[in-house]
C-alpha positions in Angstrom: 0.7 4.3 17.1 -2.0 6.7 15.0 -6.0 6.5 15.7 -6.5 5.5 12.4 -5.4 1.6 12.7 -7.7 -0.4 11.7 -9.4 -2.2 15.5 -10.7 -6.0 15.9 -12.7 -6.9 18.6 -11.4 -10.1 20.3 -14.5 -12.4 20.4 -15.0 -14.8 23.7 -13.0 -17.5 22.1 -9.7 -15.9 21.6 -9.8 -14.2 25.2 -10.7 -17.3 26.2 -7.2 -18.5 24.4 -5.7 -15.0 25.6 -6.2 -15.8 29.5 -5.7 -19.3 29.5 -1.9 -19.2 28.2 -1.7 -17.5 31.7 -0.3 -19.3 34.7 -2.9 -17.9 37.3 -5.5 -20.3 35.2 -3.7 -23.5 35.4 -2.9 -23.2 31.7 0.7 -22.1 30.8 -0.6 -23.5 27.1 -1.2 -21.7 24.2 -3.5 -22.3 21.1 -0.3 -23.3 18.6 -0.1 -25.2 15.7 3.0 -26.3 14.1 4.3 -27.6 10.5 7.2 -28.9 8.4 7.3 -28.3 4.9 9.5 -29.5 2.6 10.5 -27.4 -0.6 12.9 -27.0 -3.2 13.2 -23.8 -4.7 14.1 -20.0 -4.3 13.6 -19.2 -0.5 13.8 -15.6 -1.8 10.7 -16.7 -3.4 8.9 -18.0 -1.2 9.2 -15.3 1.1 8.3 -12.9 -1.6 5.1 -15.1 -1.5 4.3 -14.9 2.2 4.8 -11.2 2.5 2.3 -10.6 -0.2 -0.2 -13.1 1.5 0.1 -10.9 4.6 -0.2 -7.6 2.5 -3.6 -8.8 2.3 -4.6 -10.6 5.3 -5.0 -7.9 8.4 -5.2 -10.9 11.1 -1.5 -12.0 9.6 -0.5 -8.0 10.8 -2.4 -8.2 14.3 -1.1 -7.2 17.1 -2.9 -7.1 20.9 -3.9 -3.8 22.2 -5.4 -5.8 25.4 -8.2 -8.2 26.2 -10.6 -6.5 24.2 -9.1 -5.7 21.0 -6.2 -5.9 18.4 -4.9 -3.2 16.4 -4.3 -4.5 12.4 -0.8 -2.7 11.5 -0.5 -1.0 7.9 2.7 -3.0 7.0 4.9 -5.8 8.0 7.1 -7.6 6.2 8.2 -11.2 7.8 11.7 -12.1 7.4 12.4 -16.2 7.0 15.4 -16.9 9.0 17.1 -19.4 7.2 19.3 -21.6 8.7 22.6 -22.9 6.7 23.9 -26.6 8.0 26.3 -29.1 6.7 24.5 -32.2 5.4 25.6 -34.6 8.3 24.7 -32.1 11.5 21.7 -31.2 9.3 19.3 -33.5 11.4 20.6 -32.4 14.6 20.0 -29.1 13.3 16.5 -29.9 12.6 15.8 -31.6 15.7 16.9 -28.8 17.2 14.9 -25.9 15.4 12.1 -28.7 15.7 11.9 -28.3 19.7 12.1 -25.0 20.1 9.1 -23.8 17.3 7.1 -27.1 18.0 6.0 -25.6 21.5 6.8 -22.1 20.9 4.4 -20.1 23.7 3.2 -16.6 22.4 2.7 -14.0 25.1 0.2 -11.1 24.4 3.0 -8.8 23.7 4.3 -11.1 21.1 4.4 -9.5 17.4 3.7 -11.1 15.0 1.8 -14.6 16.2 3.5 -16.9 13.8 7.2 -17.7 13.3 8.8 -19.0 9.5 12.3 -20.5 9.5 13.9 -22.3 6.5 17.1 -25.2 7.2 18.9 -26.0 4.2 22.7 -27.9 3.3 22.4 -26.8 -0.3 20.3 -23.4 -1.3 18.1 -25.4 -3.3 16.4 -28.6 -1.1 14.5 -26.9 2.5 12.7 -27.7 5.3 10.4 -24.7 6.2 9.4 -24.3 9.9 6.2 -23.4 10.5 4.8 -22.5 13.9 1.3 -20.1 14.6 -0.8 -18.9 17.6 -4.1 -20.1 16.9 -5.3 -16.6 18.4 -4.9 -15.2 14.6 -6.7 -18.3 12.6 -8.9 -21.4 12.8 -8.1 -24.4 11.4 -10.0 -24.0 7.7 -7.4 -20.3 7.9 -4.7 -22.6 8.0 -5.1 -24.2 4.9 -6.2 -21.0 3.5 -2.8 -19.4 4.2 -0.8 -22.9 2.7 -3.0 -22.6 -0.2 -2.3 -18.7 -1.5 1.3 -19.2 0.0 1.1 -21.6 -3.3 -0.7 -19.6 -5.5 1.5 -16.7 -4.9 4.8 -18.5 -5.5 3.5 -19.8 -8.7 1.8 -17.2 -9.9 -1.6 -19.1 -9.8 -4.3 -16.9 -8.2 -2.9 -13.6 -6.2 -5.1 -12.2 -3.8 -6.9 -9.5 -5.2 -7.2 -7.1 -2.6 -7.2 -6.6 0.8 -9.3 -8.4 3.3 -10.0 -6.3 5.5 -13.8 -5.2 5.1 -14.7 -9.0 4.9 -12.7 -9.3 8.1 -15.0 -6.7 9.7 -18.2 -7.8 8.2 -16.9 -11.2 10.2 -16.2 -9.9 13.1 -19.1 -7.0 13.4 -21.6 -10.4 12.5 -20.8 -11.6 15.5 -21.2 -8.9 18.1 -24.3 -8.2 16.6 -25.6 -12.2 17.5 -24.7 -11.5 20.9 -27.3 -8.5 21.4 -29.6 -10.8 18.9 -33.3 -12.5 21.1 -32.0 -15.5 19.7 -28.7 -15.1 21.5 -29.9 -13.6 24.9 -32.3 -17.3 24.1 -29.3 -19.4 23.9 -27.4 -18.1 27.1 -30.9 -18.4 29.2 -30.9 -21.6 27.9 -27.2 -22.8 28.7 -26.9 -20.6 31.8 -29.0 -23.0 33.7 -28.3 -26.5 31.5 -24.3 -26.0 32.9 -25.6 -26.1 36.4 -26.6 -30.1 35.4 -23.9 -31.0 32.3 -21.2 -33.4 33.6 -17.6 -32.0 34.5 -14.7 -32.0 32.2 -12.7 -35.1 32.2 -10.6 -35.4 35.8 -7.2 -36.3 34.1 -4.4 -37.3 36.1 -1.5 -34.7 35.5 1.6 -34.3 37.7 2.0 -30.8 38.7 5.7 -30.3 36.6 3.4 -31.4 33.6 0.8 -28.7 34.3 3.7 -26.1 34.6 5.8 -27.2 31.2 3.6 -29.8 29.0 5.1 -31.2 26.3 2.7 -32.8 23.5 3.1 -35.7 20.7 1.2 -35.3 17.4 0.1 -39.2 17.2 -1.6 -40.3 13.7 -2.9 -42.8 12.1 -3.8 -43.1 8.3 -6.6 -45.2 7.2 -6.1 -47.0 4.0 -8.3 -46.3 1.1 -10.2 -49.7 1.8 -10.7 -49.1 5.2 -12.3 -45.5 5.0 -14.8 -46.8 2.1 -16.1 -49.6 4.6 -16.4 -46.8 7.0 -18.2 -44.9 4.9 -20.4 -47.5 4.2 -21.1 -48.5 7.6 -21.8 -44.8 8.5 -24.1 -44.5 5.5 -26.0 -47.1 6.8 -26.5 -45.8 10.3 -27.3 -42.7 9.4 -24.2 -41.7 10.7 -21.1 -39.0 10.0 -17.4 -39.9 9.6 -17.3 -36.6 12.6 -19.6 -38.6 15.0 -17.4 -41.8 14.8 -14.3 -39.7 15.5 -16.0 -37.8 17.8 -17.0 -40.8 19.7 -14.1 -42.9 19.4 -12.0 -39.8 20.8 -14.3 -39.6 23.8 -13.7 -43.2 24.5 -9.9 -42.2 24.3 -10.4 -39.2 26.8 -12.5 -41.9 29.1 -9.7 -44.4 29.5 -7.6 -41.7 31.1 -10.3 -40.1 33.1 -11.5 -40.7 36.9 -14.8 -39.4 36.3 -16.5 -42.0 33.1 -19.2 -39.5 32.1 -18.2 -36.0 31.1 -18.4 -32.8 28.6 -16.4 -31.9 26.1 -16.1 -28.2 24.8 -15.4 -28.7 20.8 -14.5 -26.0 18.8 -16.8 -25.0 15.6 -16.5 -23.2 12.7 -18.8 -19.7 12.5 -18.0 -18.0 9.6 -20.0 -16.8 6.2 -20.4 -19.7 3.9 -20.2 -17.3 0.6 -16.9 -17.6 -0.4 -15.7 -14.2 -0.6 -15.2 -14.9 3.5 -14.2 -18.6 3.3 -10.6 -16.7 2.2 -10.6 -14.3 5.2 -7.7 -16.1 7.4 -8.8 -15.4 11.3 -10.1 -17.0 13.9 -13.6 -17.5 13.6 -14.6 -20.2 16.0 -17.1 -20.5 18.8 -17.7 -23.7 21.1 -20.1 -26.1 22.1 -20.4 -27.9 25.0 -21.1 -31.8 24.3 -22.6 -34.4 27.2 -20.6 -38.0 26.8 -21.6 -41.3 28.1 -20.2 -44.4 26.9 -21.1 -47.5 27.8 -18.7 -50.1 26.8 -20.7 -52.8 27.1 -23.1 -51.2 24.7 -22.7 -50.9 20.7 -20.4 -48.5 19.2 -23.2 -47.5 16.9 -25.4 -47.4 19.9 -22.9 -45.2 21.4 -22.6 -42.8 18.7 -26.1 -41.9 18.3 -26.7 -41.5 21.7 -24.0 -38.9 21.5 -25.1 -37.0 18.3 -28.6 -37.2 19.7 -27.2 -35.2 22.6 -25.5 -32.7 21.1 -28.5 -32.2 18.5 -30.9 -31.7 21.5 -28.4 -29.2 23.4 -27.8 -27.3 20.0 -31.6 -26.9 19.0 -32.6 -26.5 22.4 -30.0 -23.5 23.1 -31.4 -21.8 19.9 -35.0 -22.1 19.8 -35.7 -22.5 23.7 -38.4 -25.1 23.7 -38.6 -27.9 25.7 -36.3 -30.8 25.6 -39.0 -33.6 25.3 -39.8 -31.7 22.2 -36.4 -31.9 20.6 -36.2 -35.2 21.2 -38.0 -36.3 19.2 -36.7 -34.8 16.2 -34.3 -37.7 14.2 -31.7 -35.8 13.3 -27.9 -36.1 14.2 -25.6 -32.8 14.9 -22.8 -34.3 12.9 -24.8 -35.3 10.4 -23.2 -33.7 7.5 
């Protein structure tokens, strides 16, 4: 492999998704999501589509060096395995495909992070697999990559050119806020507010689960009434739809958890809000660490500005250093969109 290939630094958040798919750290779980699509149409196609998508995304052609960097290859060119079933073992099939992809686990020497495999009775009616390491791309990347997948097949809006200076801009951005006085503010700051944060949540796990965990996506959809009224209500309390999720998902965490008060580490989104870098598919998260108390007996609403209120005061007080009695005082919610 030539010196000339283009080099990423990993930032903090994808070692931290590197190591913890290791065993030695209890974790044996990688950052993954996975996807069914269905499509009619040319599978020829549609993988003329993706290819040209990852002509011009350098993450979608990353591969790891080691824990401090990836190297971005020239060219690759994904090939779809497609999968050819008779219509009545075609949901077997599925199933099948289904378990394996659903939980696929990515090692470090694993090239590339992301897997696309097509089932179909008839060359014509599909169901497209999709499984990728979230090492390579945040959530908003995601959509991102369904989206120009799209715009490629139908000839809508091709990706002009490659990404990867905006990639770099992203990326040298963010080492250069880690050598920033706000930074070297922040981790003064949080360096001695962990020695008093509550724990993680103490869940109960049986040690087979640890070594081989299998997950469930669960959802619920809201009906169109029910998300105005919550809207409503929110507007009212001054109040984001992401604090009342937030919350409620706590509450969820807390009825499985010894320990009632805890932290939560959530993920947020760090990128450039100017367009040309909303379109840059990577990974370009960082965490926060968020204090939760819930008292049942109390009011939900109650609840969920205590818990905004927290985060704001841990946020503001990480980047500006002043003192917490300050900050407090300050109305204004984190998740306060």
């Amino acid at each position: 492999m030539g010196s000339d290939y283009l080099k990423i630094k990993l930032t903090e958040v994808q070692k931290a998704y590197l190591l913890g798919r290791n065993e030695s750290f209890d974790g044996n779980i990688g950052t993954h999501m996975y996807v069914e699509l269905k499509f009619k149409g040319s599978i020829i196609k549609f993988e003329r589509a993706l290819n040209k998508v990852i002509e011009k995304q350098p993450m979608l052609r990353a591969k790891v060096d080691n824990i401090n960097e990836f190297t971005i290859l020239d060219n690759y060119v994904h090939n779809i395995k497609i999968h050819h079933e008779e219509k009545d073992k075609y949901e077997a099939k599925k199933l099948s495909i289904r378990q394996k992809l659903s939980h696929k686990h990515y090692s470090s020497d694993d090239f590339p992070f992301y897997n696309f495999q097509a089932l179909t009775c008839d060359n014509e009616n599909y169901t497209i697999f999709v499984s990728v390491d979230l090492l390579i791309a945040d959530g908003l990347s995601l959509f991102k990559l369904l989206e120009q997948l799209k715009n490629e097949y139908f000839n809508l809006k091709s990706i002009e050119q490659d990404k990867a200076e905006e990639l770099l801009y992203i990326n040298d951005r963010y080492f250069k806020e880690k050598i920033s006085d706000r930074y070297n503010k922040s981790k003064t700051y949080w360096s001695e507010k962990i020695k008093s944060l509550s724990e993680s949540p103490q869940i109960i796990i049986s040690e087979n689960k640890i070594r081989e965990s299998k997950f469930e996506r669960k959802e619920y959809n809201f009906t169109e009434e029910e998300l105005v009224k919550m809207e409503k209500i929110s507007k009212e309390k001054g109040l984001s739809l992401s604090s009342i999720l937030l919350t409620l998902y706590a509450g969820a965490i807390q009825e499985w958890s010894e320990n009632k008060s805890f932290t939560i580490n959530m993920t947020t989104f760090k990128r450039p809000k100017k367009s040309e870098y909303l379109e840059v598919i990577g990974d370009f998260t960082s965490t926060m660490l968020i204090e939760t108390k819930i008292n049942k007996e109390k009011a939900l609403s109650e609840t969920i500005m205590t818990i905004c209120k927290s985060a704001n005061t841990l946020s503001a007080a990480a980047e500006a250093s002043l003192n917490i009695k300050q900050i407090e005082k300050r109305n204004i919610y984190f998740f306060k969109s």
